[in-house]
C-alpha positions as CSV (number, residue, x, y, z in Angstrom):
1,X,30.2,-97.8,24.8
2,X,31.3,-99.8,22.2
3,X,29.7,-103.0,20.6
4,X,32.3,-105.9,22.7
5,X,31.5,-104.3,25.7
6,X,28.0,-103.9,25.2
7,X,27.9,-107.6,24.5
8,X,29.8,-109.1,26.9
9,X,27.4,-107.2,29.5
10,X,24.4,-108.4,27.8
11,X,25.6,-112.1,27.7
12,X,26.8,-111.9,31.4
13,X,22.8,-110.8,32.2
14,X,21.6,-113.4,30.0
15,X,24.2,-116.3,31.7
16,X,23.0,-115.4,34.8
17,X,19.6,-115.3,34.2
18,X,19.5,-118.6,32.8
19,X,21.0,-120.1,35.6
20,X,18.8,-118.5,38.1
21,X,15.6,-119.8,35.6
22,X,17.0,-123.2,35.9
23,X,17.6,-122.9,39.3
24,X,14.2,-121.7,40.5
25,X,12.7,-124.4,38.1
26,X,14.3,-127.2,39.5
27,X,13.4,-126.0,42.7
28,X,9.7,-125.6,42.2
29,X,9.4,-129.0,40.4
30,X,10.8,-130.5,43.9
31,X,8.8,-129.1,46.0
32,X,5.7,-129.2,43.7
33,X,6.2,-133.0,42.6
34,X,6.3,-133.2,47.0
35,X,3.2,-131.3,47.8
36,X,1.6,-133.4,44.4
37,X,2.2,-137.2,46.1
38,X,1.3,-136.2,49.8
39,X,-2.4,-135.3,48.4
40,X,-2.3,-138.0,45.4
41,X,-0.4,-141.1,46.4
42,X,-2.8,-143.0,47.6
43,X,-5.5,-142.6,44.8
44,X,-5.9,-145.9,42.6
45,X,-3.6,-145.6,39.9
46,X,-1.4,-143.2,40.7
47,X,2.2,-143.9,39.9
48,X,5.6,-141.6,40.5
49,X,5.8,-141.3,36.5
50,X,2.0,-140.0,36.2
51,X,3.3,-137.3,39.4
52,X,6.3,-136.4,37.4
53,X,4.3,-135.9,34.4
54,X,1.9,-133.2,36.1
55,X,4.2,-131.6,37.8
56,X,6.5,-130.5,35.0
57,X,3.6,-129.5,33.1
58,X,2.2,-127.0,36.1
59,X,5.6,-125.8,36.9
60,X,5.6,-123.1,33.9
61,X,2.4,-121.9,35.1
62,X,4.2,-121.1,38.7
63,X,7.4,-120.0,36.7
64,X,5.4,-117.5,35.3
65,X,4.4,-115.9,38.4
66,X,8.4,-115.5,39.2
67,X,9.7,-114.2,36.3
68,X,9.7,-110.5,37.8
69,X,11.7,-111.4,41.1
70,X,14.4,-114.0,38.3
71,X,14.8,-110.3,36.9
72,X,15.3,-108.7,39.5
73,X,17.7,-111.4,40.9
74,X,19.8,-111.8,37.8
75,X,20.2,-107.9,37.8
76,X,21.4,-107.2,41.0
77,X,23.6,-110.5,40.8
78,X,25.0,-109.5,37.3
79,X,26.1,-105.6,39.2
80,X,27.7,-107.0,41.8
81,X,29.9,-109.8,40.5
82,X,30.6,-107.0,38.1
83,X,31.4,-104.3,41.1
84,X,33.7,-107.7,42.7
85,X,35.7,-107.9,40.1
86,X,36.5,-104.4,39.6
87,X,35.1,-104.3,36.0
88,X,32.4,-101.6,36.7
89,X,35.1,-99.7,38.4
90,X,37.1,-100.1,34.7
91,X,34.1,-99.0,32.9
92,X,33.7,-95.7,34.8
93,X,37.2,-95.0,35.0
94,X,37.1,-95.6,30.4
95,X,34.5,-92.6,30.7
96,X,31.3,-94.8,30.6
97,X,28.6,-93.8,32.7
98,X,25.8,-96.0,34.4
99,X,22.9,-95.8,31.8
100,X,25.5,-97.4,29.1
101,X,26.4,-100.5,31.0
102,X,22.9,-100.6,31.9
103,X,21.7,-100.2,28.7
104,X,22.4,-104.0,27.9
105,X,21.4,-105.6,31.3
106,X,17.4,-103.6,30.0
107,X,17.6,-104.9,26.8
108,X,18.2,-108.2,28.3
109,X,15.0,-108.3,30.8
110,X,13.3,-106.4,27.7
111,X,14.2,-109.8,25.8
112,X,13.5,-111.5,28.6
113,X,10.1,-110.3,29.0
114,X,9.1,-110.9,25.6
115,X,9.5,-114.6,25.7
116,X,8.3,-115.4,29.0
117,X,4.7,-113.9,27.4
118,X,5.5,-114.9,23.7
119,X,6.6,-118.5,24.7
120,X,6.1,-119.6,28.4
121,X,3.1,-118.1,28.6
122,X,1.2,-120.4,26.0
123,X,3.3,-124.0,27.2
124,X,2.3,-122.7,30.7
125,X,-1.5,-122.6,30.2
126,X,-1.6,-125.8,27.8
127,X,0.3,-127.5,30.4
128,X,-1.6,-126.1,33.1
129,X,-4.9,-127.0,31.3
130,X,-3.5,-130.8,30.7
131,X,-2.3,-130.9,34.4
132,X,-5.7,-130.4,35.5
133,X,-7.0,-132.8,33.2
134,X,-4.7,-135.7,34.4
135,X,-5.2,-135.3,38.0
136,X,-9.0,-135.2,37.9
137,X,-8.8,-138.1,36.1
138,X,-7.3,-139.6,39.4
139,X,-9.7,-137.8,41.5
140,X,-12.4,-139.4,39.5
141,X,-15.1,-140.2,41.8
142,X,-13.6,-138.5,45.2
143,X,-15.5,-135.3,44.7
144,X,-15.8,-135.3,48.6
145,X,-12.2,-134.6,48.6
146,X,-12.9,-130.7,47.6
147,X,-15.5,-128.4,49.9
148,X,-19.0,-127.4,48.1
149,X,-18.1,-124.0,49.1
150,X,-14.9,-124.2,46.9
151,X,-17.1,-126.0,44.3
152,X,-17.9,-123.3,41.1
153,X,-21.9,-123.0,40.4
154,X,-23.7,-121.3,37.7
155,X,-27.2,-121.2,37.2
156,X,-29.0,-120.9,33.4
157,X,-32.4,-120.0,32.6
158,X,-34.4,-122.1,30.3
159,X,-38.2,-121.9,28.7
160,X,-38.5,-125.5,30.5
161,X,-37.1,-123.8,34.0
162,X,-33.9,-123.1,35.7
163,X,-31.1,-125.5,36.3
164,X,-28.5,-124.9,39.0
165,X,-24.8,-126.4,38.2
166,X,-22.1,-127.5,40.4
167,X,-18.5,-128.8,39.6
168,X,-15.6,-130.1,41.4
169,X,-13.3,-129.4,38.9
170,X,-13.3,-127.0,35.7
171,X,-11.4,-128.1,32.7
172,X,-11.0,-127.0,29.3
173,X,-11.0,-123.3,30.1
174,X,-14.3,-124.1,31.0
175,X,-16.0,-126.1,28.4
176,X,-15.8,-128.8,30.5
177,X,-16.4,-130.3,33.9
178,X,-15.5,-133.1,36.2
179,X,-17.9,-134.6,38.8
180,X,-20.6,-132.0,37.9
181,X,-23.9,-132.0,39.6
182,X,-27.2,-130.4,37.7
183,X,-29.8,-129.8,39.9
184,X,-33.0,-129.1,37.6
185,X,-35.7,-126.4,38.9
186,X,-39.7,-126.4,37.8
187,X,-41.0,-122.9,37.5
188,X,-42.0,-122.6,41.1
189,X,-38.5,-122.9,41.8
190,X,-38.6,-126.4,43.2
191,X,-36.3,-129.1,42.8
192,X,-37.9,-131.5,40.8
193,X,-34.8,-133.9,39.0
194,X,-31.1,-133.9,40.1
195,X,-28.1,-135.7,37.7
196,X,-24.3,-136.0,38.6
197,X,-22.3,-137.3,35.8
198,X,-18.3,-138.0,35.7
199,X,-17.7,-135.7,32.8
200,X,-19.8,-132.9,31.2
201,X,-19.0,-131.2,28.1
202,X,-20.6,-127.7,26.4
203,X,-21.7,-128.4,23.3
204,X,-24.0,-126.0,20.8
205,X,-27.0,-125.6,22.6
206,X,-27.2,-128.9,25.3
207,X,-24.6,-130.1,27.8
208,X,-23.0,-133.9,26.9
209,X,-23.3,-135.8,30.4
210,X,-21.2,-138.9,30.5
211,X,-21.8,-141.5,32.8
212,X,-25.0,-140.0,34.9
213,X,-26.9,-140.8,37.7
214,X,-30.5,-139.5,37.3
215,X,-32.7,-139.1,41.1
216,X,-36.4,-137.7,40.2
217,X,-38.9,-137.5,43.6
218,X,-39.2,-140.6,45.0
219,X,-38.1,-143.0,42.0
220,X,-35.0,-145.3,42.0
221,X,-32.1,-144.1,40.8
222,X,-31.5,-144.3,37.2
223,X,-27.7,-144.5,35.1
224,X,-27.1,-143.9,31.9
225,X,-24.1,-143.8,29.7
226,X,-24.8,-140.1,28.2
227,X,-27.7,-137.6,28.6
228,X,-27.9,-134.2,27.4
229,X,-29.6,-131.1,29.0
230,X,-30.6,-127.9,26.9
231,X,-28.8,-124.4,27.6
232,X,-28.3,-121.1,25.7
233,X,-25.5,-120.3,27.1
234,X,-22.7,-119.2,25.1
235,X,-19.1,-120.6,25.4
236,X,-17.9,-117.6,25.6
237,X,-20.1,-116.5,29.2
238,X,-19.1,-120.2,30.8
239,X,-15.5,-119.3,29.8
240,X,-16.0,-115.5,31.4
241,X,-17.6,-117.2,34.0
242,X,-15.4,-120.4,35.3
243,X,-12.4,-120.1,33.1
244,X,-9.1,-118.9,35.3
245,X,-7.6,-116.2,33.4
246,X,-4.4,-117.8,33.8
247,X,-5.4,-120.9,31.6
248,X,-5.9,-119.2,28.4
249,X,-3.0,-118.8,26.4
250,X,-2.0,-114.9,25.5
251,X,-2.4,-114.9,21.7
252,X,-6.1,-116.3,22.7
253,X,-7.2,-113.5,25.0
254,X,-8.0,-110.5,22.9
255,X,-10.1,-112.6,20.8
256,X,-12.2,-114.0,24.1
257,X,-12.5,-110.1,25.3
258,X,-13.9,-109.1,22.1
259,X,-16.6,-112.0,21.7
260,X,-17.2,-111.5,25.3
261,X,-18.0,-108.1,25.3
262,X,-20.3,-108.4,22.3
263,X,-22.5,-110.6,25.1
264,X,-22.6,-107.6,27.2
265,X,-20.0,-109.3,29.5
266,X,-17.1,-107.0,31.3
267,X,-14.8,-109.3,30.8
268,X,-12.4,-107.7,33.4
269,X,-10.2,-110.7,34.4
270,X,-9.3,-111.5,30.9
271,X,-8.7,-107.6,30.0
272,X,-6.6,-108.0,33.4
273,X,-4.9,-110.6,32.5
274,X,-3.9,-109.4,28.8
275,X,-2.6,-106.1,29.9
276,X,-0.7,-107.3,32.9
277,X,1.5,-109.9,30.3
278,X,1.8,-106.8,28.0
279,X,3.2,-105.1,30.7
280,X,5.6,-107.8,31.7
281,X,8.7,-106.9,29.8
282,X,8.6,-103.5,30.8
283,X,7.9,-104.6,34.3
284,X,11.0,-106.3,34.6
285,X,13.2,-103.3,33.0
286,X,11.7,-101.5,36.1
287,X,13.2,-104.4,38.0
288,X,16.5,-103.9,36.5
289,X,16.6,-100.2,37.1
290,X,15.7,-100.8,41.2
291,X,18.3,-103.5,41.2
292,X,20.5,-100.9,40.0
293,X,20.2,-98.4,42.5
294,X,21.7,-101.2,45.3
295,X,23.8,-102.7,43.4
296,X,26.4,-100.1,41.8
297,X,28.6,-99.2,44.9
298,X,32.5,-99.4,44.4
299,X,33.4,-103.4,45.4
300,X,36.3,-101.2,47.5
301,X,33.5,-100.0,49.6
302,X,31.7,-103.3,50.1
303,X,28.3,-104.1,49.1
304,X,26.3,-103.0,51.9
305,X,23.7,-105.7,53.1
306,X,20.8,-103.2,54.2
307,X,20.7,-101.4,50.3
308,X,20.8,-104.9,48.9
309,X,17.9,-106.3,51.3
310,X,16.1,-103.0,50.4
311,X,16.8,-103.6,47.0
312,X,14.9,-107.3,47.5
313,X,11.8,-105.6,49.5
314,X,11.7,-102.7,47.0
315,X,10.9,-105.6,44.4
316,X,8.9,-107.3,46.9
317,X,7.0,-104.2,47.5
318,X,6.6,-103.6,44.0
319,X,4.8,-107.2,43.6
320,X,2.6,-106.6,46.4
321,X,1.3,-103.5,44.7
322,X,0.9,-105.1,41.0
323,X,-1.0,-107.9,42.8
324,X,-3.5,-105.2,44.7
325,X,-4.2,-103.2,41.7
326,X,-4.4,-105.8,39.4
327,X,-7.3,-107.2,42.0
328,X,-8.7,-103.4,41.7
329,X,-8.6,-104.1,37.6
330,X,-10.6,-106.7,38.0
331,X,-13.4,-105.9,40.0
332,X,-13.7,-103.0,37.6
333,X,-12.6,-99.6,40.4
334,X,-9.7,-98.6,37.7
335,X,-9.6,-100.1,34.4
336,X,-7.4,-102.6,33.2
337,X,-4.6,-100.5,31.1
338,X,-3.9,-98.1,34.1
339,X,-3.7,-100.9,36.5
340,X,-1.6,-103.0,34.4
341,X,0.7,-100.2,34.4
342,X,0.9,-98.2,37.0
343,X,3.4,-100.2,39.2
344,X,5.3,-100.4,36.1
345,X,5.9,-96.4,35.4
346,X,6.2,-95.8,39.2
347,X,9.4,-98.0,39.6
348,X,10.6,-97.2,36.5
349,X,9.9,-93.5,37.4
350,X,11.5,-94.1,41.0
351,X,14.6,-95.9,39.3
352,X,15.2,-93.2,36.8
353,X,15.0,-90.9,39.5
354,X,17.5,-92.2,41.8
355,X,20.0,-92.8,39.2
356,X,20.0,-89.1,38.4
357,X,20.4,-88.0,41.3
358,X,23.2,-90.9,42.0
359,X,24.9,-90.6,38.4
360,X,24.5,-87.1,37.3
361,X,23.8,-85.0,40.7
């Protein structure tokens, strides 16, 4: 196949797939921004601007998690507009077989691929991170709002006793927390000193508290401004601990394995995490060649409705499976690399297969 072809293919994937991207996006930042002001309108100083603001900077996080089924989409809409207008039926008839005009539509989700890690990926988890930021700011002092069985807790060891900490909200990749509660243990294991504070921050060695309430026994209630309480733990454990995987931007995460390890710490989700968005381009090539096996019939013999919806629950199915073994990845039953990419070889290895026996008999 020569170069022009091969381009005008590969910029008829990439058209489409834009437009689908922009499509979805717009969608999600609707009905995102909606769900956002039902649970936020009526906290003080919440405005429609503040709303728009967080929701565009959550939406690449949820963009993120759709990029396979936009590849999968733009493929199988790319083969049959193609198939419509005959063009396919051209190619074929000029001696081209499927794997060249294919070749360009895998390059494309191969491209494709690359950025959504390279570039969406770190805007989506700064955004992400400064979403949450902004809307705990607004939730400032309505703690009741989220369950104390949703609330994260962590418990450190010190020479002075044991301190048990709660948080409504982790920020920061979890360096800091909103609405935090430190309940302080003597060496019995009693409850001797309780302090909630608005913001804490993990600093070297001691946690910053700002704004604290102090209850000890039967003594009134004491507030300060700042207060600090000793720990040894490590950034790097609170991080492994609290942080969502999600929130730390790919360049970041094979550093944070590494120093997490060296603690002794599995570190599973982030391992999880990184091999699952090195797997991503390839992923969506996968979803390219199973969009291809419902999506190359003659347009003179109609594009049948069942292989196209079992093109869409192949990829659903596909998903379903990533999501299962990645969960398997992280609780540490396969490791990390073979559950990143298992789905991945099995499609490709299914769409491969079908192809052949389609294309070449």
């Amino acid at each position: 196949m020569g170069w022009t072809l091969g381009r005008y293919f590969f910029i008829r994937y990439v058209t489409i797939t834009l437009w689908f991207f922009l499509g979805l996006f717009a969608l999600v930042f609707l009905i995102d921004f909606t769900e956002l002001t039902s649970r936020t309108a009526r906290l003080p100083g919440f405005s429609y601007q503040i709303g728009l603001a967080i929701s565009a900077l959550r939406v690449p996080m949820i963009m993120l998690q759709t990029i396979p089924f936009v590849g999968l989409f733009s493929a199988m809409a790319m083969l049959v507009s193609l198939n419509r207008r005959y063009e396919l039926v051209i190619a074929r008839a000029a001696g081209i077989s499927a794997w060249q005009f294919l070749l360009p539509a895998c390059v494309g989700a191969l491209l494709f691929g690359i950025l959504a890690v390279g570039v969406l990926n770190p805007l989506a988890a700064a955004g992400f991170s400064h979403s949450e930021q902004i809307e705990s700011q607004l939730r400032s002092g309505k703690s009741n709002a989220v369950s104390a069985n949703a609330a994260p807790w962590l418990r450190q060891k010190t020479d002075s006793g044991d301190t048990i900490i709660g948080a409504r909200a982790i920020l920061n990749q979890g360096l800091e927390m909103a609405d935090a509660s430190f309940f302080i243990l003597d060496r019995e294991g009693d409850i001797v000193e309780r302090k909630d504070a608005k913001r804490v921050f993990l600093r070297d060695g001691y946690w910053e508290l700002q704004n604290v309430r102090i209850m000890k026994g039967a003594d009134a209630l004491v507030t300060k401004q700042t207060d600090r309480i000793p720990t040894n733990l490590k950034p790097e454990f609170v991080q492994e601990r609290l942080a969502r995987p999600e929130t730390i931007p790919f360049y970041e995460l094979p550093a944070k394995i590494e120093v997490a390890r060296s603690f002794g710490l599995k570190a599973n989700a982030f391992a999880m995490q990184f091999d699952s968005l090195v797997a991503m381009p390839f992923l969506l090539v996968a979803m390219t060649l199973i969009a291809a096996t419902v999506s190359m019939r003659f347009a003179r013999m109609g594009q049948s409705a069942t292989m196209i919806l079992g093109g869409i629950l192949a990829g659903f199915l596909l998903y379903v499976v990533s999501v299962l073994v990645k969960a398997f990845g992280v609780a540490g039953f396969v490791p990390t690399v073979v559950a990143a990419w298992f789905p991945v070889v099995v499609a490709m290895f299914f769409g491969i297969t079908f192809l052949l026996y389609k294309e070449d008999g």
